[in-house]
PASEBA-1860 file (N, C-alpha, C; in nm, 3 decimals):
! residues 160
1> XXXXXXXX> 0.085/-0.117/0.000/0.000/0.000/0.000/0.090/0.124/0.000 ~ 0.081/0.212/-0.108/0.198/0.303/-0.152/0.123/0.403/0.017 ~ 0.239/0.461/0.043/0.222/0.593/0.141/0.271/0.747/0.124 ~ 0.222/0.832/0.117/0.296/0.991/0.063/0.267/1.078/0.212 ~ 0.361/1.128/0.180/0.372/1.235/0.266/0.388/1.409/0.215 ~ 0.192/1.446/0.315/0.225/1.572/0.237/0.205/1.632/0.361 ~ 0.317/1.773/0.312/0.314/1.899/0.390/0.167/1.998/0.408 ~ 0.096/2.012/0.485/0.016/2.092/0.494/-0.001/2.237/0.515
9> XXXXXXXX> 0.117/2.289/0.564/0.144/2.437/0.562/0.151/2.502/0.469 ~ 0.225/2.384/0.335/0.251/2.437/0.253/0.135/2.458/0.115 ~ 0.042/2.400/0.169/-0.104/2.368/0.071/-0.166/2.524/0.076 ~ -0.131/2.607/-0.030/-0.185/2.708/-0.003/-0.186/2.769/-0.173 ~ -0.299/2.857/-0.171/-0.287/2.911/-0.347/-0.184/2.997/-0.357 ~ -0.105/2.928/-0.459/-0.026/3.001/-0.509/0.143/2.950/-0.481 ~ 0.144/2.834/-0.370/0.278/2.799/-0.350/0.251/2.694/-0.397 ~ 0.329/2.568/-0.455/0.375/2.463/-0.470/0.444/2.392/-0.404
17> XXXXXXXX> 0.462/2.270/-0.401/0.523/2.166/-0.300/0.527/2.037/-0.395 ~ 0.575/1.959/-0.284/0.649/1.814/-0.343/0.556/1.758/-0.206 ~ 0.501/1.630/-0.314/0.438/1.473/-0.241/0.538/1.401/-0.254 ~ 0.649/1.337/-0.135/0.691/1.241/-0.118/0.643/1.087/-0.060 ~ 0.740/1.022/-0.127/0.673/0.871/-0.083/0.761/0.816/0.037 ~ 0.732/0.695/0.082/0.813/0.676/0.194/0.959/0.666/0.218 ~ 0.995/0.690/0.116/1.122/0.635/0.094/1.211/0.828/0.106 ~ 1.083/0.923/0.098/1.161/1.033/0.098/1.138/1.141/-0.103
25> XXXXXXXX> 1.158/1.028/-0.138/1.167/1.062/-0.317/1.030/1.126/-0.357 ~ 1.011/1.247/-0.430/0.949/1.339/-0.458/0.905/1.259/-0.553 ~ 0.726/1.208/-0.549/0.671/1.159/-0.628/0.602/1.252/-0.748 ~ 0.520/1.357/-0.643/0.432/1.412/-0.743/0.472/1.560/-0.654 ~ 0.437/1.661/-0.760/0.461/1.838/-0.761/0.321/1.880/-0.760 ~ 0.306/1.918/-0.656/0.163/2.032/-0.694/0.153/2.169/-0.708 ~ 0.143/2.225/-0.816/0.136/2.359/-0.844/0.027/2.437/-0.846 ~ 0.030/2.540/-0.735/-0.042/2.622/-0.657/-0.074/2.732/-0.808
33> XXXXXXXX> -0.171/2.772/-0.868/-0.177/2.840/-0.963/-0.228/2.989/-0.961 ~ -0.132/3.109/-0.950/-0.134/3.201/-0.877/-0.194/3.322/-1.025 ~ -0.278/3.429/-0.978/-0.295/3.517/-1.040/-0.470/3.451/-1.087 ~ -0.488/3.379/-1.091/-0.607/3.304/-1.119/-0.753/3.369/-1.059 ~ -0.825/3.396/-1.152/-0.963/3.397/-1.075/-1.018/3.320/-0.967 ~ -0.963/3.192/-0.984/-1.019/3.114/-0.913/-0.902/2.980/-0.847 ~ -0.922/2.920/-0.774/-0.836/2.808/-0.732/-0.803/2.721/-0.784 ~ -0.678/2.776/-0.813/-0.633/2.632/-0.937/-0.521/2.537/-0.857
41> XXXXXXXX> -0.511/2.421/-0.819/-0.350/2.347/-0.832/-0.429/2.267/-0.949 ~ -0.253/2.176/-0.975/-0.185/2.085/-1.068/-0.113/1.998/-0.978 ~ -0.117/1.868/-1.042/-0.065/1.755/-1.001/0.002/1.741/-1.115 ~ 0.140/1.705/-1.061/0.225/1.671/-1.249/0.348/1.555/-1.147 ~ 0.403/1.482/-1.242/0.455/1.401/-1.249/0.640/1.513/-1.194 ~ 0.712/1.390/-1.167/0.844/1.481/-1.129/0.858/1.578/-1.233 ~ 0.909/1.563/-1.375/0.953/1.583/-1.516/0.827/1.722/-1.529 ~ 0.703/1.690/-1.507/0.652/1.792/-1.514/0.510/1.797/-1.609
49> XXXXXXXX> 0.496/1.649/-1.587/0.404/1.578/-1.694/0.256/1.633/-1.640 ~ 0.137/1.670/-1.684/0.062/1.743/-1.621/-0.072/1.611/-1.587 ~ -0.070/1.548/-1.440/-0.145/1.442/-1.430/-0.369/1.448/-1.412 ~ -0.342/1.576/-1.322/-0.471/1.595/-1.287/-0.457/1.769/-1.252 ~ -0.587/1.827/-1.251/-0.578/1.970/-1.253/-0.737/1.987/-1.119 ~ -0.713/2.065/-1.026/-0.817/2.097/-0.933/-0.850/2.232/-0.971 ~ -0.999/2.241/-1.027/-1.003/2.420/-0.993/-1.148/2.453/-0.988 ~ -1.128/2.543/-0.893/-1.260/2.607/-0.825/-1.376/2.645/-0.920
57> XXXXXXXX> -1.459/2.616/-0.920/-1.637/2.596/-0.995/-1.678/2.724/-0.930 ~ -1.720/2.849/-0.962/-1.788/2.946/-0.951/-1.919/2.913/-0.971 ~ -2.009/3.003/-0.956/-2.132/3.010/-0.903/-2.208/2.910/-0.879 ~ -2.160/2.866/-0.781/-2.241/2.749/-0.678/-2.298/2.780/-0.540 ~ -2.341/2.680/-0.506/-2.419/2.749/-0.314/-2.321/2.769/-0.257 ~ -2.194/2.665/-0.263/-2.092/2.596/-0.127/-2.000/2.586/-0.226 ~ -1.825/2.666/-0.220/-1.727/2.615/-0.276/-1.742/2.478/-0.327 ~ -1.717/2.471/-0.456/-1.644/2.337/-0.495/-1.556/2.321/-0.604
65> XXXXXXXX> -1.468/2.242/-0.594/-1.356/2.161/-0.661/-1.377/2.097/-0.761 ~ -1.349/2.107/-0.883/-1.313/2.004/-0.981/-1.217/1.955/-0.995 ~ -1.179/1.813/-1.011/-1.093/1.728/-1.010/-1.130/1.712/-1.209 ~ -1.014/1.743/-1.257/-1.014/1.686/-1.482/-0.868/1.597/-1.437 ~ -0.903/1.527/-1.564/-0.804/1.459/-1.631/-0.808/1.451/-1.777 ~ -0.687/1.567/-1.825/-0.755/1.560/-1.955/-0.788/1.599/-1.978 ~ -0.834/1.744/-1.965/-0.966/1.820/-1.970/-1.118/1.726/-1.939 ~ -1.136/1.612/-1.883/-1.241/1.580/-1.868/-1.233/1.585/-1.708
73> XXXXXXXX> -1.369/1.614/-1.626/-1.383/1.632/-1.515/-1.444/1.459/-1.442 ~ -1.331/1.465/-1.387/-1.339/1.338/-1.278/-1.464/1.345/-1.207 ~ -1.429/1.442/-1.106/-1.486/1.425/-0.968/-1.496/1.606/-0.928 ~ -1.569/1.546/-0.843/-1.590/1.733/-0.795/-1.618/1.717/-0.626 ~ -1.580/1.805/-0.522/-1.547/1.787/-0.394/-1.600/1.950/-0.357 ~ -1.716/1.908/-0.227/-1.765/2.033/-0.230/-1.816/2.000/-0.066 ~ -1.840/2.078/0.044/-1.837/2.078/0.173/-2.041/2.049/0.129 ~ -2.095/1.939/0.201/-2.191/1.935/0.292/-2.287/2.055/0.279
81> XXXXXXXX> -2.435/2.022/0.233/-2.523/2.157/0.281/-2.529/2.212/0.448 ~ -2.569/2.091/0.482/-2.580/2.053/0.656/-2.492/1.991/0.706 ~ -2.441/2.011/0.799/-2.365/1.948/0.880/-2.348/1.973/1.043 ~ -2.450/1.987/1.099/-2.446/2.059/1.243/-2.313/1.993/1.337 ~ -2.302/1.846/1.331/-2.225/1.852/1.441/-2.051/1.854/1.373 ~ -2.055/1.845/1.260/-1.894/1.844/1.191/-1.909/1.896/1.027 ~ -1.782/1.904/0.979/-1.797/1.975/0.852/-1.767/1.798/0.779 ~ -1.882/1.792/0.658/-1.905/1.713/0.558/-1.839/1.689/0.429
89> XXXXXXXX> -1.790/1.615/0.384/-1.760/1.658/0.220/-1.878/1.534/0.107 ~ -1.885/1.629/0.032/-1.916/1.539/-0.114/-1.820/1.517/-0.172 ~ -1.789/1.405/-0.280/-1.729/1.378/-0.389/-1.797/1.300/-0.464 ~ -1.864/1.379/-0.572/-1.987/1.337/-0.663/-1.871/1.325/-0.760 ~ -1.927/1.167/-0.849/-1.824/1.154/-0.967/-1.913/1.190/-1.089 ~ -1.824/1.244/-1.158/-1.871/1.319/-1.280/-1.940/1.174/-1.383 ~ -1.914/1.023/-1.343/-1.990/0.913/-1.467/-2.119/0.909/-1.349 ~ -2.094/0.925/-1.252/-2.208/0.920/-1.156/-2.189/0.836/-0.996
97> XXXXXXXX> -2.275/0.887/-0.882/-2.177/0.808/-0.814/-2.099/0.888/-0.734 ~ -2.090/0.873/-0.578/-2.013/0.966/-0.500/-1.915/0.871/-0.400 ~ -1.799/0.901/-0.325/-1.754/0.847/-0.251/-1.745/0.886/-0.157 ~ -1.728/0.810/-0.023/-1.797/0.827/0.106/-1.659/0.926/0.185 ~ -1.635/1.034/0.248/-1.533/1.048/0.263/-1.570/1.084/0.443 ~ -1.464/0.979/0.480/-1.558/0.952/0.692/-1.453/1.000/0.754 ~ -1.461/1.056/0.883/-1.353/1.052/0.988/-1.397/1.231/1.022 ~ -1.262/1.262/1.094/-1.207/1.374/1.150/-1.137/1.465/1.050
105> XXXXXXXX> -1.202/1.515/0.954/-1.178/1.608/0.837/-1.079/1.734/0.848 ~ -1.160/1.799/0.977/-1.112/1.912/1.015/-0.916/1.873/1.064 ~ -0.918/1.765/1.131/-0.779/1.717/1.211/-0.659/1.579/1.123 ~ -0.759/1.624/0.945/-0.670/1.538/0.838/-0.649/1.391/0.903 ~ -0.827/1.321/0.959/-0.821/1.153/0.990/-0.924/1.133/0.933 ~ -0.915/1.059/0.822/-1.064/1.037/0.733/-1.029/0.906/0.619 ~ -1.112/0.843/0.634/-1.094/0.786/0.469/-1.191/0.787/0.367 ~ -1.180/0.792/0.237/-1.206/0.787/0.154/-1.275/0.674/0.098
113> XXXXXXXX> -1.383/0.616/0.061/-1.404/0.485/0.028/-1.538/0.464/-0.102 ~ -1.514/0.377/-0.176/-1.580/0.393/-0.303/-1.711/0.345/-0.242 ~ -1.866/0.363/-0.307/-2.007/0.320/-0.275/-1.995/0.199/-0.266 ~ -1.957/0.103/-0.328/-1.962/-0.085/-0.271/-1.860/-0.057/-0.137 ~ -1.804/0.045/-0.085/-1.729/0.015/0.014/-1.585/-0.044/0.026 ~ -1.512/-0.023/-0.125/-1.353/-0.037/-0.130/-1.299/0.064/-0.103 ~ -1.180/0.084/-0.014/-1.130/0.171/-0.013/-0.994/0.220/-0.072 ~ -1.055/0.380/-0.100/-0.954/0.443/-0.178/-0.830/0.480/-0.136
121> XXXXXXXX> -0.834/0.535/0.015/-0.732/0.577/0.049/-0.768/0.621/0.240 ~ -0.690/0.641/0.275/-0.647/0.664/0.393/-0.591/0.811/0.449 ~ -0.619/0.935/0.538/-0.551/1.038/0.541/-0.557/1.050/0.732 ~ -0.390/1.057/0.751/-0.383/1.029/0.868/-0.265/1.147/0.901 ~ -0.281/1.235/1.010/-0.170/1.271/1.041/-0.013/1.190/1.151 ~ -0.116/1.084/1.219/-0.060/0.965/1.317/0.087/0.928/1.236 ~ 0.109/0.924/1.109/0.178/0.821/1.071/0.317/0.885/1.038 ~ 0.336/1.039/1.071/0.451/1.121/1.072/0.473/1.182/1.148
129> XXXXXXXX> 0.615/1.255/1.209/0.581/1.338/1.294/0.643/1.461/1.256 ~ 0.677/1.463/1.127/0.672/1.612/1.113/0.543/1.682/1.093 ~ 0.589/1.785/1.136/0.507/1.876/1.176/0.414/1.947/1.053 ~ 0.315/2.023/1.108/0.194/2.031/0.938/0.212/1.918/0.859 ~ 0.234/1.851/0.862/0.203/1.740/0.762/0.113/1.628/0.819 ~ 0.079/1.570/0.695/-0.043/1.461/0.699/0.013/1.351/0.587 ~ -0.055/1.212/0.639/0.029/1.098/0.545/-0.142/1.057/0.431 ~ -0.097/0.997/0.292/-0.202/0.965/0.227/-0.157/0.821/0.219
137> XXXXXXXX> -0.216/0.715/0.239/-0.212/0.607/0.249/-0.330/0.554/0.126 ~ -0.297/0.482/0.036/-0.366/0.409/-0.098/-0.357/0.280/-0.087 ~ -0.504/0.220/-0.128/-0.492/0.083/-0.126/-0.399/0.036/-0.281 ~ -0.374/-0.062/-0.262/-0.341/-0.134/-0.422/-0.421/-0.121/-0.511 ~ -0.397/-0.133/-0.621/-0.458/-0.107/-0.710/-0.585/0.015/-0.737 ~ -0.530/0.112/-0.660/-0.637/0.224/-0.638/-0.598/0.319/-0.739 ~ -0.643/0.437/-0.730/-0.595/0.536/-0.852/-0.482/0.669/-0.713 ~ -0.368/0.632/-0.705/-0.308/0.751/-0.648/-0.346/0.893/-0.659
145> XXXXXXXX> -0.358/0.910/-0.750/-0.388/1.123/-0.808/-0.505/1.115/-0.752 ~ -0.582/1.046/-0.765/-0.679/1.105/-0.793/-0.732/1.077/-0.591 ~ -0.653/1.026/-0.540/-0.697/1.010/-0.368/-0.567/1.130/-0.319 ~ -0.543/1.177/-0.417/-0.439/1.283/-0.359/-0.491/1.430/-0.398 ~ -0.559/1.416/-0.528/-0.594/1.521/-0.542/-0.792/1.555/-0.432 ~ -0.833/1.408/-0.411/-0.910/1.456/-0.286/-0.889/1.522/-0.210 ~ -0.765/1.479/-0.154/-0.707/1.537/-0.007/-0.665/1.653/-0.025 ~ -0.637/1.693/-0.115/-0.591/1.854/-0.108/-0.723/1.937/-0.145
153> XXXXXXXX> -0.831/1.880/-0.254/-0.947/1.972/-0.253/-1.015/1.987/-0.089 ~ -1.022/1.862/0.004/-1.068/1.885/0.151/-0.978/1.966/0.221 ~ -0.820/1.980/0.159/-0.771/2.110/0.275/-0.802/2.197/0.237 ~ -0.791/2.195/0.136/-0.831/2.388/0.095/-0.949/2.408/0.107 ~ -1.103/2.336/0.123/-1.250/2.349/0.128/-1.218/2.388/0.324 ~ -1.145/2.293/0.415/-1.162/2.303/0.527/-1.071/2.422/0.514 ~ -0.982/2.522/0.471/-0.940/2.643/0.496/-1.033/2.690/0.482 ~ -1.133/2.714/0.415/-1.189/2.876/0.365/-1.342/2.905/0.466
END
């Protein structure tokens, strides 16, 4: 089960950072996309290969996120109408179809898990101890980007 380690301080519009894997080695670059109307990162490969793109959906009720690949839109990640006792997320998939995303959102302990109930991924801060950071934990055969690019549309939805 691959594991990354991302910095959370550094999750902010307009800066960029490096997802490392356990081993330390800079898997994936996310580029914070600055000057933008709206909230853009990028997920790209080391080299600079452009994997998945997040960016903010204007005129909606409640912030939300698009997740493309490709110019086609994956997934979209958007906070909960209601939520009295904790903050909620959606992730409605663009063929149809949402995934369940459970835990302690606000304190980066949640997982991710598809509607039959496989899971996608894992987001734990327990599993490092550096500091602002949070670990993404993927099952096998799961789709990496795209349980990474969750986790960063829920930090930046739980910033704002």
């Amino acid at each position: 089960m691959p594991n990354y380690l991302i910095r959370k301080k550094l999750i902010a519009l307009g800066d960029d950072f490096w997802v490392e894997d356990e081993s330390g080695d800079k898997i994936f670059h996310v580029d914070g996309k600055v000057m933008r109307l709206r909230d853009t990162y990028v997920i790209e490969t080391p080299d600079g290969q452009q994997l998945l793109k997040i960016q903010e959906r204007r005129l909606r009720l409640h912030k939300t996120l698009a997740i493309e690949r490709q110019g086609q839109e994956l997934a979209s990640v958007s906070k909960a109408l209601i939520s009295p006792l904790r903050d909620t997320f959606r992730v409605q998939l663009a063929g149809g179809g949402v995934l369940d995303v459970k835990g302690d959102l606000f304190n980066h302990e949640f997982t991710i898990d598809w509607e039959n109930g496989t899971r996608l991924g894992e987001v734990s801060k327990r599993w490092f101890s550096v500091r602002d950071a949070y670990g993404l934990s993927v099952e096998a055969n799961q789709d990496a980007v795209l349980a990474l690019a969750i986790a960063i549309c829920i930090d930046a939805l739980e910033r704002d």
